[in-house]
mmCIF file of the N, C-alpha and C atoms, coordinates in Angstrom:
data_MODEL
# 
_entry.id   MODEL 
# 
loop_
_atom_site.group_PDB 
_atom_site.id 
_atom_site.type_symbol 
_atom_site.label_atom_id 
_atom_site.label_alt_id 
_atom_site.label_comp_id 
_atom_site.label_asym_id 
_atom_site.label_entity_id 
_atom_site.label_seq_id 
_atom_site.pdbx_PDB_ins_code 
_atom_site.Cartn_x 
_atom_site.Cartn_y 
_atom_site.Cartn_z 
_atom_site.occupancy 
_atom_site.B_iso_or_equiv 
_atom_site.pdbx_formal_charge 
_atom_site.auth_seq_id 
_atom_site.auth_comp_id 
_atom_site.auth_asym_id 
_atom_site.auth_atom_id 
_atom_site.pdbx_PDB_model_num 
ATOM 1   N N  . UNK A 1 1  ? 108.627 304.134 -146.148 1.00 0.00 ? 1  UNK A N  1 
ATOM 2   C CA . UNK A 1 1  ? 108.728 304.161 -144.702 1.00 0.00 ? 1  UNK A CA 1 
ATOM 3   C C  . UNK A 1 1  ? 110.102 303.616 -144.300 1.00 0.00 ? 1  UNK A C  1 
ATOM 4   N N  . UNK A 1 2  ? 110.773 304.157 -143.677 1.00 0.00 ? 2  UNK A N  1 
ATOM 5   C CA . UNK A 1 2  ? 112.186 303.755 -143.357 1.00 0.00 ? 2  UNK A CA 1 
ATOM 6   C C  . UNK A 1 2  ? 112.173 302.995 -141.763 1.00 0.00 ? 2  UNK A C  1 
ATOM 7   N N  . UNK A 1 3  ? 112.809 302.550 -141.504 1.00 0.00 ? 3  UNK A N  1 
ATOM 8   C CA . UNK A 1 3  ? 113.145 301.340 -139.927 1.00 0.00 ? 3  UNK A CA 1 
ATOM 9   C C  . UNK A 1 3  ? 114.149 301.832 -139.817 1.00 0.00 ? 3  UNK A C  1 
ATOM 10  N N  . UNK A 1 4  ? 113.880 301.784 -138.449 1.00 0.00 ? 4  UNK A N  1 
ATOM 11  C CA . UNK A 1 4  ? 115.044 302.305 -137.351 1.00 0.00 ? 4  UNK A CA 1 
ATOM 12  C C  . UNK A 1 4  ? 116.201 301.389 -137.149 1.00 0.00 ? 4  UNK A C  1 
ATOM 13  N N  . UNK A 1 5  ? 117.407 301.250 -137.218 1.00 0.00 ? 5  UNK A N  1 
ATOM 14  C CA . UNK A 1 5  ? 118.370 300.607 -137.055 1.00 0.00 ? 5  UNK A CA 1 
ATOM 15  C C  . UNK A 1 5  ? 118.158 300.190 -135.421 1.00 0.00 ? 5  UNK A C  1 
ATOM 16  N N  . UNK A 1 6  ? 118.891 298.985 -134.868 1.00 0.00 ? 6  UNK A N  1 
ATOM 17  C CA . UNK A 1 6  ? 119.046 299.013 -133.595 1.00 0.00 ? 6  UNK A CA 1 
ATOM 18  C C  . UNK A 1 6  ? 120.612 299.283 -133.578 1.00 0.00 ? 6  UNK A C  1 
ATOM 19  N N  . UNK A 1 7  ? 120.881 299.434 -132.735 1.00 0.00 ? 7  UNK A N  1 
ATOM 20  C CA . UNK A 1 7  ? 122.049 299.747 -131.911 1.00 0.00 ? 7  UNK A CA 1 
ATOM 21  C C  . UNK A 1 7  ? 122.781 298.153 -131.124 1.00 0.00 ? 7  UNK A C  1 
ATOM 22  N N  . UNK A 1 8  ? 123.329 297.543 -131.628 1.00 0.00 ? 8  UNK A N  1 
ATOM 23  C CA . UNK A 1 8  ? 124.053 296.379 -130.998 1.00 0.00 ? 8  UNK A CA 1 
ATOM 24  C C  . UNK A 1 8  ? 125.015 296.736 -130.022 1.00 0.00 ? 8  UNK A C  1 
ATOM 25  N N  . UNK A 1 9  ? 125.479 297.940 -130.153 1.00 0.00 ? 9  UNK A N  1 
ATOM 26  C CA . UNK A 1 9  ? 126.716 298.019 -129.102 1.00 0.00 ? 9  UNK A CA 1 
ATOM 27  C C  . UNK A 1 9  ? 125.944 297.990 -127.793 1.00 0.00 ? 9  UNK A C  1 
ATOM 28  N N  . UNK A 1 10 ? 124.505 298.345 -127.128 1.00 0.00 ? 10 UNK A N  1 
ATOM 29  C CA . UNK A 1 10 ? 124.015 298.351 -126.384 1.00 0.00 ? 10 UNK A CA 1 
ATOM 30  C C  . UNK A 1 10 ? 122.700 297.149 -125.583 1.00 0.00 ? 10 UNK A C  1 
ATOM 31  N N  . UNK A 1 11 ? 122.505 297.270 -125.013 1.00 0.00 ? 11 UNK A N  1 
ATOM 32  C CA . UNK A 1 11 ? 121.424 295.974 -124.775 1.00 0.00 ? 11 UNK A CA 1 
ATOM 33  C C  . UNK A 1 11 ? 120.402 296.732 -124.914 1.00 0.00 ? 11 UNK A C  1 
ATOM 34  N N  . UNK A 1 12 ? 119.571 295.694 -125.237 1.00 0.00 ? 12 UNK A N  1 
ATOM 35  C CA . UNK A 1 12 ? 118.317 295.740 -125.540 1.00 0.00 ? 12 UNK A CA 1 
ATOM 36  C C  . UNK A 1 12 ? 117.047 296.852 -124.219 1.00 0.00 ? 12 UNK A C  1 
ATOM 37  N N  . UNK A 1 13 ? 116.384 297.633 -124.750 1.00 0.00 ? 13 UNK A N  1 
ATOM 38  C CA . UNK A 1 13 ? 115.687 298.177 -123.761 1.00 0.00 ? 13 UNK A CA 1 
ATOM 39  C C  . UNK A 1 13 ? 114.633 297.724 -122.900 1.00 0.00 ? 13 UNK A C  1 
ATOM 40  N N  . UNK A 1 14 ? 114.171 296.829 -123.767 1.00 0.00 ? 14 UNK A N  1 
ATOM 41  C CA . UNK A 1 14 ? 112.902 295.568 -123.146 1.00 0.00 ? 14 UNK A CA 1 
ATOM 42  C C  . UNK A 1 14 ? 113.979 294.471 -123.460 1.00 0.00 ? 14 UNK A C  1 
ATOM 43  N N  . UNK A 1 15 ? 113.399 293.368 -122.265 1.00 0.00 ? 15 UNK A N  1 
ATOM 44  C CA . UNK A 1 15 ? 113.378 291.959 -122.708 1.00 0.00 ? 15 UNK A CA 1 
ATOM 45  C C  . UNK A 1 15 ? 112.312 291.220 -122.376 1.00 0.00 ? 15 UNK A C  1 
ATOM 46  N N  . UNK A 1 16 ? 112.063 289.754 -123.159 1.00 0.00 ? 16 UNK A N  1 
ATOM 47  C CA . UNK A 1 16 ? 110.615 289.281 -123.076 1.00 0.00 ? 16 UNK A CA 1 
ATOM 48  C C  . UNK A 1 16 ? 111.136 288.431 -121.701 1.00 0.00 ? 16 UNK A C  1 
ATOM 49  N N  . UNK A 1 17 ? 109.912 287.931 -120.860 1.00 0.00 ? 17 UNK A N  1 
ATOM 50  C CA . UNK A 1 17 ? 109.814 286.974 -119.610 1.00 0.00 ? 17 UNK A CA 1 
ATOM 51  C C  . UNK A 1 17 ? 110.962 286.119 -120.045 1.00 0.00 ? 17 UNK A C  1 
ATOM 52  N N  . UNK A 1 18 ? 110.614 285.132 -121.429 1.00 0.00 ? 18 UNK A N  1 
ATOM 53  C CA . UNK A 1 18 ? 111.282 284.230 -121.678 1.00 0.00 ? 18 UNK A CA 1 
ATOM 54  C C  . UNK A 1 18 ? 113.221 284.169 -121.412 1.00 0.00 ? 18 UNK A C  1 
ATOM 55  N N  . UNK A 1 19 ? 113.424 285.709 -121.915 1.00 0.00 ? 19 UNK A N  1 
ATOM 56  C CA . UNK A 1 19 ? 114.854 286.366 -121.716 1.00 0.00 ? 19 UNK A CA 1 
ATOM 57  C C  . UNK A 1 19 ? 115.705 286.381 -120.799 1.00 0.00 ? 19 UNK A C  1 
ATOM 58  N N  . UNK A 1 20 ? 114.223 287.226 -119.628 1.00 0.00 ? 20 UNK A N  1 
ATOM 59  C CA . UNK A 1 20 ? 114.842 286.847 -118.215 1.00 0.00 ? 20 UNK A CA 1 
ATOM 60  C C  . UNK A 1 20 ? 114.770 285.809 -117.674 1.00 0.00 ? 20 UNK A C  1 
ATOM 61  N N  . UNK A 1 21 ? 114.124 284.837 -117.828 1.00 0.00 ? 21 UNK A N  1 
ATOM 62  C CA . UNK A 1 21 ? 113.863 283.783 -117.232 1.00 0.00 ? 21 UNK A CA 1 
ATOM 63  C C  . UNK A 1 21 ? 115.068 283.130 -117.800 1.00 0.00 ? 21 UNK A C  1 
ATOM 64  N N  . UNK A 1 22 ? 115.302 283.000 -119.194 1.00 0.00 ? 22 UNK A N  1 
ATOM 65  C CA . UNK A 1 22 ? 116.961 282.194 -119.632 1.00 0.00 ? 22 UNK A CA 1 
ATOM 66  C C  . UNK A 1 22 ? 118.297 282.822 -118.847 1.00 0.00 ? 22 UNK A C  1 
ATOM 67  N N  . UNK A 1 23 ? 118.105 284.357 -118.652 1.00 0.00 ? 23 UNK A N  1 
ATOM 68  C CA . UNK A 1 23 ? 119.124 284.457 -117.828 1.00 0.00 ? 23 UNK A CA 1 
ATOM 69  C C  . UNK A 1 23 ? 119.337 284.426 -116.359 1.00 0.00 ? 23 UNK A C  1 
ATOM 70  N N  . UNK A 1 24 ? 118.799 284.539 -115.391 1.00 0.00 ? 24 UNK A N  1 
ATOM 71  C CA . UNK A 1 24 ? 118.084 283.947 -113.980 1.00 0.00 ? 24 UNK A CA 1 
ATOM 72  C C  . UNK A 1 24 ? 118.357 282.563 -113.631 1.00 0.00 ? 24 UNK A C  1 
ATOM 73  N N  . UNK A 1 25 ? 118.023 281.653 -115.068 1.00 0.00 ? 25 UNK A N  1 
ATOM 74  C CA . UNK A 1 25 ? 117.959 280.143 -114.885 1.00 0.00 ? 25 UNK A CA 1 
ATOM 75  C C  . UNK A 1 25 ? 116.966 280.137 -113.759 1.00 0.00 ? 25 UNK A C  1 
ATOM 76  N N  . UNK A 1 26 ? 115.450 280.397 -114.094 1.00 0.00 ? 26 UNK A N  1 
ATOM 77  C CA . UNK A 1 26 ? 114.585 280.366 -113.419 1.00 0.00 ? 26 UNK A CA 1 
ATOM 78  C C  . UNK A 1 26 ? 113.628 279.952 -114.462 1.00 0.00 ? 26 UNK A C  1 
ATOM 79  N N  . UNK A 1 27 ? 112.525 279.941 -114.096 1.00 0.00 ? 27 UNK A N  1 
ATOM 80  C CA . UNK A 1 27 ? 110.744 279.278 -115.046 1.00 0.00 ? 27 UNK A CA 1 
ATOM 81  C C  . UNK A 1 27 ? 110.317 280.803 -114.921 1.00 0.00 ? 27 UNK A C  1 
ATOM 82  N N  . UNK A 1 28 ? 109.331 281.263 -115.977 1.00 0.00 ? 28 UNK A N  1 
ATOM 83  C CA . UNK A 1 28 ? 108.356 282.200 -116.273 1.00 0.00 ? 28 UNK A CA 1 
ATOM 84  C C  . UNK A 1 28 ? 107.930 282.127 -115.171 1.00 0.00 ? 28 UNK A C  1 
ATOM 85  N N  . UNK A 1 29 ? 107.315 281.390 -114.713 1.00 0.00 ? 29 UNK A N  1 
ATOM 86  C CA . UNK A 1 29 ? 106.476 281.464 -113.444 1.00 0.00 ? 29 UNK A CA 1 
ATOM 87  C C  . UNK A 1 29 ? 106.727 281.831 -112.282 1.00 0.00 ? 29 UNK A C  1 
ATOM 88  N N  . UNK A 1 30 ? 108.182 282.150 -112.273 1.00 0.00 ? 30 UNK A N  1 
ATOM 89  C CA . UNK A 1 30 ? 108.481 282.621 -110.626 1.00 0.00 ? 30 UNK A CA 1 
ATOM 90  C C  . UNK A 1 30 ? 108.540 284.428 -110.912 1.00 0.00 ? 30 UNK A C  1 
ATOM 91  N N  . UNK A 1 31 ? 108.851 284.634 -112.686 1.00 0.00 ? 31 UNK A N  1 
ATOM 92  C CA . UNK A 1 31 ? 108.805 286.139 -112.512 1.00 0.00 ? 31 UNK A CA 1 
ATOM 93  C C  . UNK A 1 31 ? 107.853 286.491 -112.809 1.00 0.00 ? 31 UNK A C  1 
ATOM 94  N N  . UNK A 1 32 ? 106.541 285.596 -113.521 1.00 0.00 ? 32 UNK A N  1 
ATOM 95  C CA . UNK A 1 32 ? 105.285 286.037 -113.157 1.00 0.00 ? 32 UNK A CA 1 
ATOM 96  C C  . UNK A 1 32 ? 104.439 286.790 -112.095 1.00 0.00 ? 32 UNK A C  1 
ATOM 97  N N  . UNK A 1 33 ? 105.277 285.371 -111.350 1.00 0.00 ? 33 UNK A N  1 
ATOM 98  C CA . UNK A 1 33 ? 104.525 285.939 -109.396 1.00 0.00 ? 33 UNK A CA 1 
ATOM 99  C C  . UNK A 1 33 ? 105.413 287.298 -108.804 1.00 0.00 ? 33 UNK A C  1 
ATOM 100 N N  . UNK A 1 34 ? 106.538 287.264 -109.332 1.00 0.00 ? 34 UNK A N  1 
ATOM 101 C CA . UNK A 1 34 ? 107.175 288.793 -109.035 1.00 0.00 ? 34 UNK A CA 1 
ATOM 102 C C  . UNK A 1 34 ? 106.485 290.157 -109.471 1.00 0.00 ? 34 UNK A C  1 
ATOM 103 N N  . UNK A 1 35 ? 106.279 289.648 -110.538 1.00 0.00 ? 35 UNK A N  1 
ATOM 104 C CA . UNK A 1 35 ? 105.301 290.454 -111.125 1.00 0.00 ? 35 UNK A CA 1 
ATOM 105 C C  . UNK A 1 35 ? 103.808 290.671 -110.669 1.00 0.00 ? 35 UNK A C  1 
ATOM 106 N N  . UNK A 1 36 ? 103.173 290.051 -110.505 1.00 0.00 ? 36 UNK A N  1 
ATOM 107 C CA . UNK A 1 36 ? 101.652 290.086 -109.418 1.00 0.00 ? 36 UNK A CA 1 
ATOM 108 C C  . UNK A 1 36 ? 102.191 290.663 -108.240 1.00 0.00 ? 36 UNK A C  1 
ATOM 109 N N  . UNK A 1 37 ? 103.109 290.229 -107.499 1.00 0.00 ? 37 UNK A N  1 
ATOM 110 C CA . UNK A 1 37 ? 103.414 290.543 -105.839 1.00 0.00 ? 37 UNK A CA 1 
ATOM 111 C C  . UNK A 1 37 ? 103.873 292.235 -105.993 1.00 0.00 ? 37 UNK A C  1 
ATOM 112 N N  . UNK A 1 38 ? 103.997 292.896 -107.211 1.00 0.00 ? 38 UNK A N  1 
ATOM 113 C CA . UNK A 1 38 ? 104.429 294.365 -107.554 1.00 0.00 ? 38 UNK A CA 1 
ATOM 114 C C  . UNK A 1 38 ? 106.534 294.684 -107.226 1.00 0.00 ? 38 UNK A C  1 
ATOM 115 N N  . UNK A 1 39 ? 106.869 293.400 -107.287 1.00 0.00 ? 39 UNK A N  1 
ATOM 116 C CA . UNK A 1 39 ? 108.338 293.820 -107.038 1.00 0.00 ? 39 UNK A CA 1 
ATOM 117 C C  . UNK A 1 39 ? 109.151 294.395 -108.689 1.00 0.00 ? 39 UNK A C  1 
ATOM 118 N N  . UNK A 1 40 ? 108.237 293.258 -109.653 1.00 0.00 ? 40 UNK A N  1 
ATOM 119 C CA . UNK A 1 40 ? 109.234 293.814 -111.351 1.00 0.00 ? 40 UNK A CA 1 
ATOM 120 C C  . UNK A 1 40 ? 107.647 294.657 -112.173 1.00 0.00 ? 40 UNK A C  1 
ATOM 121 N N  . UNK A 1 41 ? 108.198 295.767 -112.337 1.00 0.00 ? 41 UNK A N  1 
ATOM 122 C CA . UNK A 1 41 ? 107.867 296.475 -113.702 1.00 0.00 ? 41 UNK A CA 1 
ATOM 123 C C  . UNK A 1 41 ? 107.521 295.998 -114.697 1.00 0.00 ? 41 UNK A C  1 
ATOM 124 N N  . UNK A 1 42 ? 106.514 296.108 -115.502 1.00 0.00 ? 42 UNK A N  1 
ATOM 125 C CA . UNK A 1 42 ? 106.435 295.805 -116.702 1.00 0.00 ? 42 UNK A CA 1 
ATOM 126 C C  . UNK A 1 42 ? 106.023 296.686 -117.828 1.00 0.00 ? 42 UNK A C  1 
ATOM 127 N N  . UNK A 1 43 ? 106.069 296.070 -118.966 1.00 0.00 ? 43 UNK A N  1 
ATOM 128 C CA . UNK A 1 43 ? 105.599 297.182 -119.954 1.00 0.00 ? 43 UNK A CA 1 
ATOM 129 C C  . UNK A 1 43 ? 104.727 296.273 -120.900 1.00 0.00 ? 43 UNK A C  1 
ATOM 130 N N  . UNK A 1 44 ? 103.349 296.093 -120.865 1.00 0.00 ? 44 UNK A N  1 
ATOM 131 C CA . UNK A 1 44 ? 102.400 295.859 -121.779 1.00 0.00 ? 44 UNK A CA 1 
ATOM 132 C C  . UNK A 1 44 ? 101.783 296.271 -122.410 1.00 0.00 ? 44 UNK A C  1 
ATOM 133 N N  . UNK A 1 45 ? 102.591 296.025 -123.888 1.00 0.00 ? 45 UNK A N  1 
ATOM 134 C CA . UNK A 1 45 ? 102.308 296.769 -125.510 1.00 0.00 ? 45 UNK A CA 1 
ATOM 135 C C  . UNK A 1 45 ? 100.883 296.384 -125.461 1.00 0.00 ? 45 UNK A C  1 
ATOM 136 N N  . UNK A 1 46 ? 100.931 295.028 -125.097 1.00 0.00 ? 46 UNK A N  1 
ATOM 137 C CA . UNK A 1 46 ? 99.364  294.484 -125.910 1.00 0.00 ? 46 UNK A CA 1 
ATOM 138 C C  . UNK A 1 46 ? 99.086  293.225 -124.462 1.00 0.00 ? 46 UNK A C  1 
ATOM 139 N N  . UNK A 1 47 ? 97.924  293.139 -124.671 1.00 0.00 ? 47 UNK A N  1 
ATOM 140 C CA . UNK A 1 47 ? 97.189  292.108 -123.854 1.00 0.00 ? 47 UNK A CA 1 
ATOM 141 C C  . UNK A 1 47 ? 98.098  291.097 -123.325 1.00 0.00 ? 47 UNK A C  1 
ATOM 142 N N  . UNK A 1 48 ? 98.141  290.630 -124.455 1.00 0.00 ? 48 UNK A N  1 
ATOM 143 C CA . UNK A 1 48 ? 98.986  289.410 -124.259 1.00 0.00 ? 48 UNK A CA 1 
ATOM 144 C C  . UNK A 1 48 ? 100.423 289.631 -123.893 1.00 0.00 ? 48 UNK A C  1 
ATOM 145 N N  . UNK A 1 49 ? 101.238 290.157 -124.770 1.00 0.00 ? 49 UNK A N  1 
ATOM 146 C CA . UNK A 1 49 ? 103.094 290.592 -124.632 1.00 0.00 ? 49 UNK A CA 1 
ATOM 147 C C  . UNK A 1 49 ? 103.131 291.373 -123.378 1.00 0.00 ? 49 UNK A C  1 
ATOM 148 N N  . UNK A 1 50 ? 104.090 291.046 -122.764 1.00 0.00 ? 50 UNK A N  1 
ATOM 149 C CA . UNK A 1 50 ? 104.860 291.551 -121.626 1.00 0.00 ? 50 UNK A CA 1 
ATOM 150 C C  . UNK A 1 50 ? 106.182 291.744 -121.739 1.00 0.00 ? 50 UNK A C  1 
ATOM 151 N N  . UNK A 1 51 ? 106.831 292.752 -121.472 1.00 0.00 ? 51 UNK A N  1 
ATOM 152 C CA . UNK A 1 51 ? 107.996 293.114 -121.278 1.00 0.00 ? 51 UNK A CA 1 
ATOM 153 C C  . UNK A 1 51 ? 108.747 293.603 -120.014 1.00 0.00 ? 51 UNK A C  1 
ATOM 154 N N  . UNK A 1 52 ? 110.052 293.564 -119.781 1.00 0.00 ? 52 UNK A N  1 
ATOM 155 C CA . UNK A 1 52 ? 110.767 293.993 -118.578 1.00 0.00 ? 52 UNK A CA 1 
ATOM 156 C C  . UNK A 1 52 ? 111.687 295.017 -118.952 1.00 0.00 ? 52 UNK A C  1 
ATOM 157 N N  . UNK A 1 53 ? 111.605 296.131 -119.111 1.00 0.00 ? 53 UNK A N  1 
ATOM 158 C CA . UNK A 1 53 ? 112.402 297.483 -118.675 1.00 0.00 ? 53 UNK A CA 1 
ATOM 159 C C  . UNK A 1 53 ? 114.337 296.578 -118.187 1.00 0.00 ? 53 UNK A C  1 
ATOM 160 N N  . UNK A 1 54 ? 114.908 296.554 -119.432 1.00 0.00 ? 54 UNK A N  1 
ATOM 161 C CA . UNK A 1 54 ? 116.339 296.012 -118.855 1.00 0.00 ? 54 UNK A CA 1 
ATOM 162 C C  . UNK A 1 54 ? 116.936 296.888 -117.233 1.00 0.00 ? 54 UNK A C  1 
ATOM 163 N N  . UNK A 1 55 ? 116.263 298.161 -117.233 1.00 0.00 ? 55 UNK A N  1 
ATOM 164 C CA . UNK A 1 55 ? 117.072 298.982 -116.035 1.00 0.00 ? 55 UNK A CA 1 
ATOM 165 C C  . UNK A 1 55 ? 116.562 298.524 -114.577 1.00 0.00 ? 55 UNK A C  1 
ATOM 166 N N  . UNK A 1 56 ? 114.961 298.422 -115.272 1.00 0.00 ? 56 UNK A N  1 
ATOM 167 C CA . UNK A 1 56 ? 114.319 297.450 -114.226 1.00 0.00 ? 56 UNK A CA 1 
ATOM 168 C C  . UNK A 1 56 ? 114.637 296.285 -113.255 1.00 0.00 ? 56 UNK A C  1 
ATOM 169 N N  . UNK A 1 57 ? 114.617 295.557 -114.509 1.00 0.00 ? 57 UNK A N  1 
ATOM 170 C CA . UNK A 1 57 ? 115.040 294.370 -114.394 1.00 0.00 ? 57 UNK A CA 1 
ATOM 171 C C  . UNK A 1 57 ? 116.731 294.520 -112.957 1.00 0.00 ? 57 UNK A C  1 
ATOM 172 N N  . UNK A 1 58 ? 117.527 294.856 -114.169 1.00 0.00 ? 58 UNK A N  1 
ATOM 173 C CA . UNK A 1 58 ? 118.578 294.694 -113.841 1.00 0.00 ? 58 UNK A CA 1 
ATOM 174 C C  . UNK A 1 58 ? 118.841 295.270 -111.984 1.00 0.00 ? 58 UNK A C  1 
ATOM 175 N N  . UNK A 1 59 ? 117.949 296.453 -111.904 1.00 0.00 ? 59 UNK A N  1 
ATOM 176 C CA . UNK A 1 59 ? 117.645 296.735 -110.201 1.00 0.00 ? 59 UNK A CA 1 
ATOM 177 C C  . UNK A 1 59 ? 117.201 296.064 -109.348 1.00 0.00 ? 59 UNK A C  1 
ATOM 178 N N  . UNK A 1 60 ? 115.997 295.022 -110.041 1.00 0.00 ? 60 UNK A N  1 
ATOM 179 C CA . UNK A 1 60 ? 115.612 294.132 -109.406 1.00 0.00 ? 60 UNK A CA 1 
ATOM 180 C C  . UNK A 1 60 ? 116.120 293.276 -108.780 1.00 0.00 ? 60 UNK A C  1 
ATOM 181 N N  . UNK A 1 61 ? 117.265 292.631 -109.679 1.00 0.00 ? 61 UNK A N  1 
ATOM 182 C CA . UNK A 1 61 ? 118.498 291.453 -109.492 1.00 0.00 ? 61 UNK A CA 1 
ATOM 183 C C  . UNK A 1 61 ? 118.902 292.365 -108.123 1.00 0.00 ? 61 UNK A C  1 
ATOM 184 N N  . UNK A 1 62 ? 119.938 293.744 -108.416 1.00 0.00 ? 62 UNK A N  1 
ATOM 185 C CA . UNK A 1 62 ? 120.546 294.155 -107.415 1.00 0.00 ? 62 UNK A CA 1 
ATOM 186 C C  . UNK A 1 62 ? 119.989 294.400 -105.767 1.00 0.00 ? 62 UNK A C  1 
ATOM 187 N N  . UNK A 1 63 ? 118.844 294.225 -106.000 1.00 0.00 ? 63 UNK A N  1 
ATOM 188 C CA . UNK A 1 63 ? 118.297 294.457 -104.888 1.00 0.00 ? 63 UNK A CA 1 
ATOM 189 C C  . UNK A 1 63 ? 117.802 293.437 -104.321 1.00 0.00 ? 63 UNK A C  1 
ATOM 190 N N  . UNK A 1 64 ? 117.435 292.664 -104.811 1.00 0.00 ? 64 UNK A N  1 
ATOM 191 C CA . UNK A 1 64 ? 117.218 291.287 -104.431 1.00 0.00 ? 64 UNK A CA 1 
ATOM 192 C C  . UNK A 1 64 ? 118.436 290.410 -103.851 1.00 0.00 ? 64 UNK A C  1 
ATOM 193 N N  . UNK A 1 65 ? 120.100 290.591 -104.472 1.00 0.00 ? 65 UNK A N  1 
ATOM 194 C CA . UNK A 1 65 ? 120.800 290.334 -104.318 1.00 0.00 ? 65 UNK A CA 1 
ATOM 195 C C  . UNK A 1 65 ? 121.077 290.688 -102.984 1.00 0.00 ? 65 UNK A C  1 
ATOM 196 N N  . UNK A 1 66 ? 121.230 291.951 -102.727 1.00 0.00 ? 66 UNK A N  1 
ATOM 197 C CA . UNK A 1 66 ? 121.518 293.020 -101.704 1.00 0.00 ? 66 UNK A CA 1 
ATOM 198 C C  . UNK A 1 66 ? 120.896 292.256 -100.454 1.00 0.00 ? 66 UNK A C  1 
ATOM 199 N N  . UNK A 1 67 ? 119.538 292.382 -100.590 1.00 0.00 ? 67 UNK A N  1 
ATOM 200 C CA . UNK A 1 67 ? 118.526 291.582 -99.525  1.00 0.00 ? 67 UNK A CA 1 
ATOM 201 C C  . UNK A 1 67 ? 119.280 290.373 -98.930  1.00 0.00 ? 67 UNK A C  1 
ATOM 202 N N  . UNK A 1 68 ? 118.948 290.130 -100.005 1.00 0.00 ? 68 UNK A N  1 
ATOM 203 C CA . UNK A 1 68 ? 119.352 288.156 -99.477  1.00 0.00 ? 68 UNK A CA 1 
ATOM 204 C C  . UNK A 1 68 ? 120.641 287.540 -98.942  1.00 0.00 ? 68 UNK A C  1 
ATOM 205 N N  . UNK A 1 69 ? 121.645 288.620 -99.750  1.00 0.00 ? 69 UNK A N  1 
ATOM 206 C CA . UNK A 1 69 ? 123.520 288.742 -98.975  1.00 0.00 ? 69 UNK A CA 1 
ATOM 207 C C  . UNK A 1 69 ? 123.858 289.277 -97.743  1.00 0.00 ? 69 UNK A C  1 
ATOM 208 N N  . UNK A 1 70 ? 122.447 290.422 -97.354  1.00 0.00 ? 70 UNK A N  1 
ATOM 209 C CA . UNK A 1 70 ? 122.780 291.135 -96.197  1.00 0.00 ? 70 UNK A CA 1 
ATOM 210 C C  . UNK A 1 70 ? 123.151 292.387 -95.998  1.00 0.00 ? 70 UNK A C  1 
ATOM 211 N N  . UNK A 1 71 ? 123.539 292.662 -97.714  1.00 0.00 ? 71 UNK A N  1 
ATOM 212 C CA . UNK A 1 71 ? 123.583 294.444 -98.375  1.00 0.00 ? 71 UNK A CA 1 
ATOM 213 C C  . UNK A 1 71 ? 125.538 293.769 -98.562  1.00 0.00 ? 71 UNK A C  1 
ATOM 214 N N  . UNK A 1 72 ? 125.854 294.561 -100.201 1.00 0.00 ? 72 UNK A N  1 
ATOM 215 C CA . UNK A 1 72 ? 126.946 294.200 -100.190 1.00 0.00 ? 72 UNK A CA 1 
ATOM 216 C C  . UNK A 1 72 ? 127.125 296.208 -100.820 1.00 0.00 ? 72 UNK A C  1 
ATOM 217 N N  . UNK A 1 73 ? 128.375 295.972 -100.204 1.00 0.00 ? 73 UNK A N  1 
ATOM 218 C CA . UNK A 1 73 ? 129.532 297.441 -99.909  1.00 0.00 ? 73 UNK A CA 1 
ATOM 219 C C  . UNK A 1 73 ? 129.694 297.685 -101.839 1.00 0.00 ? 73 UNK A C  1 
# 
């Protein structure tokens, strides 16, 4: 059975809560509740694991940003 190489030149397609939450400089728990309130996407392999869609994610930031600045040009 052969494994798929990843690709480093690119980011990652999922990242775990923990990921975003290190980059945010936020707690699990606030993108938890983002997550219940239906603003972030997720992708659950399994019961337990949760994942965030990086394109997701990364729209999320922008739009959230957008909101809260007042919409930037």
């Amino acid at each position: 059975m052969s494994r798929r190489k990843l690709n480093t030149n690119n980011p990652r397609e999922f990242i775990t809560l923990q990921q975003a939450s290190d980059e945010l400089v936020c707690t699990r728990r606030f993108l938890e509740k983002r997550i219940e309130d239906g603003e972030l996407a997720t992708f659950k392999p399994s019961k337990r694991l949760v994942r965030l869609p990086r394109k997701e994610f990364n729209r999320w930031i922008e739009s959230y940003t957008c909101r809260k600045l007042g919409g930037l040009s």
